[in-house]
N, C-alpha and C positions, 0 to 999 in steps of 0.2 A: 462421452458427450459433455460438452463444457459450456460456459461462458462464452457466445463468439466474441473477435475484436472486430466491433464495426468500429468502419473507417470515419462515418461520418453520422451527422446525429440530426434526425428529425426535428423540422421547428417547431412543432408542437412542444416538446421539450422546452425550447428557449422563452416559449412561449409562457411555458408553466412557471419556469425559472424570476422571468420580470415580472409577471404578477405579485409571487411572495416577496419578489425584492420590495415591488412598487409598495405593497403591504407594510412594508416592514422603513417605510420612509427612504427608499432609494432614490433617487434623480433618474429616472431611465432615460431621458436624451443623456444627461452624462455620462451614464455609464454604457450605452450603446456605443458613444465614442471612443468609450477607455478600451473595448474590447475590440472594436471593429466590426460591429455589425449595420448593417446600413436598415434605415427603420425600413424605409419601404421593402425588405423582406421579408419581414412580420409577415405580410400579408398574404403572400404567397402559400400557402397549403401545401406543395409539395417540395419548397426548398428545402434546404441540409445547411448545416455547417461542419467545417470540419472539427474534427474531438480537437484541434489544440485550440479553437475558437469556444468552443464550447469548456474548456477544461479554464481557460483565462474568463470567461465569464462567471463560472462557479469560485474559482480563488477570489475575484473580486468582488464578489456578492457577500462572500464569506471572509472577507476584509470589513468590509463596510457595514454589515451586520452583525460583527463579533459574536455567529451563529454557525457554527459546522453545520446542522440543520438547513441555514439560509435561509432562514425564515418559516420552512414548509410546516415547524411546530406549533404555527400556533399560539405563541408565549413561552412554548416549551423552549428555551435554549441550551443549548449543549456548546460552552463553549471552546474557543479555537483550544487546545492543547489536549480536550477531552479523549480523543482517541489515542494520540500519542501517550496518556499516563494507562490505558487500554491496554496497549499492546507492550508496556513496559510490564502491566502486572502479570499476562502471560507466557512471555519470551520464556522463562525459564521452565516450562510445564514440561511433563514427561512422555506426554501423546497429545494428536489433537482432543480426544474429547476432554480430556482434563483440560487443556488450552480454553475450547469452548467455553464450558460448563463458565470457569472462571471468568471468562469475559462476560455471558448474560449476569453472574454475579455484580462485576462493574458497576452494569450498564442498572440494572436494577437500585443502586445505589443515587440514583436521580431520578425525579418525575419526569419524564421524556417524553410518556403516552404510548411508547410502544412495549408490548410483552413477547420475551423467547422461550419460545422453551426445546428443549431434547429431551426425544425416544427412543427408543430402541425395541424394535419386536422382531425378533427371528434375524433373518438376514436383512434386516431393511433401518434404517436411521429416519426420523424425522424433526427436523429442524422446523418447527413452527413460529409464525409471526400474530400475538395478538393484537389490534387497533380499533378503538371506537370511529365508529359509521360515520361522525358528523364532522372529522376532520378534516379541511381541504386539501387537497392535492394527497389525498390517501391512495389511490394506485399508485401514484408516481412515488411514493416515501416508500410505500412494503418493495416494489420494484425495488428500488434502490437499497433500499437495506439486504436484499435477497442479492444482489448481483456484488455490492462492496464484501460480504460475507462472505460467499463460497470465491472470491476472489484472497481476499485475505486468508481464510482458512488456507488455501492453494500456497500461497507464498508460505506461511506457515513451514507446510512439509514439502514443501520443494517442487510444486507439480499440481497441474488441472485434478480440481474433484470432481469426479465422473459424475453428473446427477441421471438419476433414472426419471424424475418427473418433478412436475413442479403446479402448484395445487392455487389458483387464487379463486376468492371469494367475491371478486367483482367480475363484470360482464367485460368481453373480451372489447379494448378499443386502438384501432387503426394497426399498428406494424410492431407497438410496441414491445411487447414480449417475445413476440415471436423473429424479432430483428437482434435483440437483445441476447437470449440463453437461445442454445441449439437440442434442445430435449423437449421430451413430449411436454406440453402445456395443458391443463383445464382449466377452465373458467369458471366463475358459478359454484363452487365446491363448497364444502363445508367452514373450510378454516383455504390459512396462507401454510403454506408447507415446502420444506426441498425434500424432496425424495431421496437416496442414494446407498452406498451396501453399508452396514452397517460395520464391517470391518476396516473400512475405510478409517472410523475413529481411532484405532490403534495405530494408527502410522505413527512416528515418530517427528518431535518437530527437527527440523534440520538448520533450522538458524538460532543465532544466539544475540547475545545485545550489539555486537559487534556490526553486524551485519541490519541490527534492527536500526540503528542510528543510521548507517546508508538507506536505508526503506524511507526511514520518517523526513526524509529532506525533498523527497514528492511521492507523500505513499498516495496522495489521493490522486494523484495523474496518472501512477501504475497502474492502481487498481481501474481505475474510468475504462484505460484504455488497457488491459489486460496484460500487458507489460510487465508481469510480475515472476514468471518463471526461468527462472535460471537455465539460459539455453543458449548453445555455440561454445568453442572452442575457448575464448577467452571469460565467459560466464563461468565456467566449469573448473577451471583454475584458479576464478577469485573464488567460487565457493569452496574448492580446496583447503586453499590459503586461509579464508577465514574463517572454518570453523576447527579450525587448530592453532589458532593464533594463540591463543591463550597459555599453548605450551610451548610452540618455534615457528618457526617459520619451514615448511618443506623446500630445498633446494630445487634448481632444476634438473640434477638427477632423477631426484626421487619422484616431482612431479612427472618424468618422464615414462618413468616405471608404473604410475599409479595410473597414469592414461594409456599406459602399454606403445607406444610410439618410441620413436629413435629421436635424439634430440635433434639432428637436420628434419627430420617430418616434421617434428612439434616448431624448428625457428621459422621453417617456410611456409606452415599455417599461419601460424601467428601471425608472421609480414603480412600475409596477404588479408590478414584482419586489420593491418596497418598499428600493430601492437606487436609488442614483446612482453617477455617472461618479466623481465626488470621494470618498464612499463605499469604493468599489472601490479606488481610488490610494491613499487613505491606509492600507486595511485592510494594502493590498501594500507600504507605505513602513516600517509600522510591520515588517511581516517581514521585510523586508531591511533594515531598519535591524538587530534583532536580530542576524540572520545576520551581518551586516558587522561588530559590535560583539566579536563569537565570534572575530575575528582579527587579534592585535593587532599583525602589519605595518601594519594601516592604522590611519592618527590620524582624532581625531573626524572633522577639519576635511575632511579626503578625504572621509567618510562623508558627510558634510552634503552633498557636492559631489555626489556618486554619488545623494543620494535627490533632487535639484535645487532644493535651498537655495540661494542665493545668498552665503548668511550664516550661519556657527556658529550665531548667536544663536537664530535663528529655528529652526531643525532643535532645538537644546535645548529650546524653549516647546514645540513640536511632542512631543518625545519624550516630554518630564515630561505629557503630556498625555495621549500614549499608556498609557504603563507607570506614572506615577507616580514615577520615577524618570529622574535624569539621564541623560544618553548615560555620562558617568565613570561614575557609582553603580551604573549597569550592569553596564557591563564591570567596574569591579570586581569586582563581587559573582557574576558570571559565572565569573572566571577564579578566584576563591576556591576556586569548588564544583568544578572541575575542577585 
């Protein structure tokens, strides 16, 4: 039992959303424009939007408040890059709960208002959320921190974390929760909690910074909309590919062998994903070519070698291909902005 992906998103939401904006000195006729919501269905009680209306709302809020929060803190801000240096200090962890632990470590490192913690008793995990009573829009923040979490932990190790129950301390209101996660729910409880097996923390994580730098270019869009698990024929070959990047690149023999298929089965999959094997390599050459260029201990000529160039030249025709720009014009213009 997981996280569901709802398609579309209650305006009570949207609702919650331009209040903290409005709070926080937004323009809500302007920004209802910027997004595409028309006002007169504020009013409406049972409209929806759809999550890419709803996902362009929250990046824009979160533009214009220079608050990952978007307001719902309070004064507390957590600004835009906050998670991103988050999920930089865990990628390299050796299970999820060591991943975990480190990130509530993070996140404790700012006033935010919110408290995690993890337990463990017998076979069972819990993931609790502490938050003072007098903060607004507190269902909606513990919600949210509860749904972006066992969403990211998921991306993490490759795969839905099954929860067994899920625990809040406020009184149950409209479709919320229960539109939201697909496991049993209470209301009313003691504390905020996820429930789930407690073996589940020794999974292993299955991505690396490689694959963290493709997350971070829309991890909050994945995550919204559950988007996050590596699945289908062409998923499964870039997670191949990149969690071995580090030492080669696997050819298409071998990708053929490690999915057990004939290479006519694996080309006429592929086609009819409207992708190929080469496709795939290059899309991943050109992101760790970026990535690589982001660090300037290493010289091109390293980098050509790591994407399996044989020859600068050829990695430079390649890039200018890519990007329009050199692998130098790059990095320059990279380490300019930074």
């Amino acid at each position: 039992m997981t996280a569901k992906n709802v398609k579309t998103i209650a305006m009570d939401y949207v609702v919650q959303v331009l209040k903290s904006a409005a709070r926080s000195g937004v323009s809500i006729p302007e920004l209802l424009v910027q997004v595409g919501i028309e006002r007169e269905r504020l009013e409406d009680a049972c409209a929806r939007v759809d999550r890419a209306t709803f996902l362009r709302l929250l990046l824009t809020v979160m533009e214009q408040t220079g608050d990952e929060f978007i307001g719902f803190g309070q004064g507390r801000r957590s600004k835009p890059g906050t998670f991103s240096m988050m999920a930089h200090a865990v990628i390299n962890c050796a299970n999820l709960e060591e991943a975990v632990r480190r990130g509530m470590d993070f996140y404790d490192l700012f006033d935010l208002g919110v408290e995690t913690t993890l337990q463990k008793e017998g076979d069972k995990a819990y993931l609790a959320v502490q938050m003072l009573n007098d903060i607004d829009f507190r269902d909606i923040i513990i919600e949210a921190v509860f749904l972006l979490t066992v969403r990211f932990m998921g991306w993490l190790v490759g795969r839905p974390i099954p929860l067994q129950q899920i625990e809040f301390d406020f009184p149950a209101g409209g479709e919320n929760s229960e539109r939201i996660f697909n496991c049993a729910i209470q209301h009313e409880q003691g504390a905020n909690r996820l429930v789930f097996a407690s073996d589940v923390l020794t999974l292993p994580l299955v991505q690396n910074e490689l694959s963290l730098s493709h997350f971070l270019r829309n991890s909050l869009g994945q995550l919204l909309t559950g988007e996050v698990y590596q699945s289908g024929l062409p998923a499964q070959i870039r997670t191949l590919i990149t969690n071995e990047y580090h030492q080669r690149v696997p050819d298409f023999a071998e990708v053929c062998a490690r999915l057990n298929m004939s290479p006519q089965t694996l080309r006429r999959r592929l086609k009819e994903a409207n992708t190929s094997y080469q496709a795939i390599k290059d899309d991943i050459r050109k992101e760790a070519s970026v990535y690589y260029l982001s660090k300037p201990d290493l010289s091109i000529e390293e980098i050509a070698l790591l994407m399996g160039f044989s020859e600068a030249s050829s990695f430079h025709r390649a890039f200018k291909k890519w990007t329009n720009k050199t692998p130098a014009e790059y990095r320059r213009d990279h380490l300019e902005q930074h």
